[in-house]
C-alpha positions as CSV (number, residue, x, y, z in Angstrom):
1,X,-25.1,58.0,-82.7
2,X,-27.4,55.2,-83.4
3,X,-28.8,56.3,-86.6
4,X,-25.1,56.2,-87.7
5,X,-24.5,53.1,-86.3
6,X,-23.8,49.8,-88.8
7,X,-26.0,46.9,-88.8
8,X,-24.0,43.5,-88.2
9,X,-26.8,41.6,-90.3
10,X,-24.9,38.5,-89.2
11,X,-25.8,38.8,-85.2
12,X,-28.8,41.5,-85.2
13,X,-32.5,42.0,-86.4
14,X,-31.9,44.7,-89.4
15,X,-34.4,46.9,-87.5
16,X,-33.8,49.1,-83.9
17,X,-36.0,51.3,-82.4
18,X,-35.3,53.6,-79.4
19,X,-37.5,55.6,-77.0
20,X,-36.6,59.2,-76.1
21,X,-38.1,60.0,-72.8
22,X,-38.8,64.0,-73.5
23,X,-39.9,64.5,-69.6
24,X,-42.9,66.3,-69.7
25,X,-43.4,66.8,-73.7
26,X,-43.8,63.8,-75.8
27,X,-41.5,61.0,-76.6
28,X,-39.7,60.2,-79.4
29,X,-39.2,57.4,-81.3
30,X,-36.6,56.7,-84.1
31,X,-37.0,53.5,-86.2
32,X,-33.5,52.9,-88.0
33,X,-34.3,50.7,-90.5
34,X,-31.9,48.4,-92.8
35,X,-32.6,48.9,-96.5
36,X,-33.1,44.7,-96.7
37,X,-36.1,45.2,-94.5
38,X,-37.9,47.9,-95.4
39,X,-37.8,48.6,-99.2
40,X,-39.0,52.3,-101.2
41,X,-42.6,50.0,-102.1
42,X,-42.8,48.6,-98.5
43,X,-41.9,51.9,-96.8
44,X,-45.4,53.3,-97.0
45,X,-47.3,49.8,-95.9
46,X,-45.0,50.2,-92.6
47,X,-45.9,53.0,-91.6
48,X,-49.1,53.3,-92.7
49,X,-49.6,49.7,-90.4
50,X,-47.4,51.9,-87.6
51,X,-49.6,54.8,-87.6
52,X,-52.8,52.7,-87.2
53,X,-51.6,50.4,-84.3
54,X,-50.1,53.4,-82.6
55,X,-53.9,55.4,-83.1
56,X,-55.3,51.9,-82.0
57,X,-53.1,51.9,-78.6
58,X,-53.6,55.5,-77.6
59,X,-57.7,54.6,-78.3
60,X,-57.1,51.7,-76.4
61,X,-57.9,49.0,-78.5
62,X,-55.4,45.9,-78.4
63,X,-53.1,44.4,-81.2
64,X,-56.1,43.1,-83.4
65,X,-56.5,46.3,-85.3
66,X,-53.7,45.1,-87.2
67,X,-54.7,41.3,-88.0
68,X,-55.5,40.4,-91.8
């Protein structure tokens, strides 16, 4: 449902993430992303910079893994 639901780019951020709690297996997350945020060229930078900070949290370092 909320992958298929439309971005009023008047009122909302063009990005929404949501959490699903799997119980005892991991979670889930699912990034919907409106093309006017996140481009075919930027795609890769994204994640690549999503990947790291999530590595950097579950090693327990803080936010500044991803500072310039």
């Amino acid at each position: 449902a909320e992958a298929g639901r439309v971005f009023d780019l008047a009122a909302e951020i063009p990005v929404r993430a949501v959490v699903f709690d799997l119980g005892d297996g991991p979670a889930v997350l699912l990034l919907v992303v409106h093309h006017i945020a996140i481009d075919g060229v930027s795609n890769g930078v994204f994640f690549a910079d999503l990947e790291r900070a999530y590595g950097a949290r579950v090693g327990g370092a803080g936010s500044s893994v991803l500072e310039p």
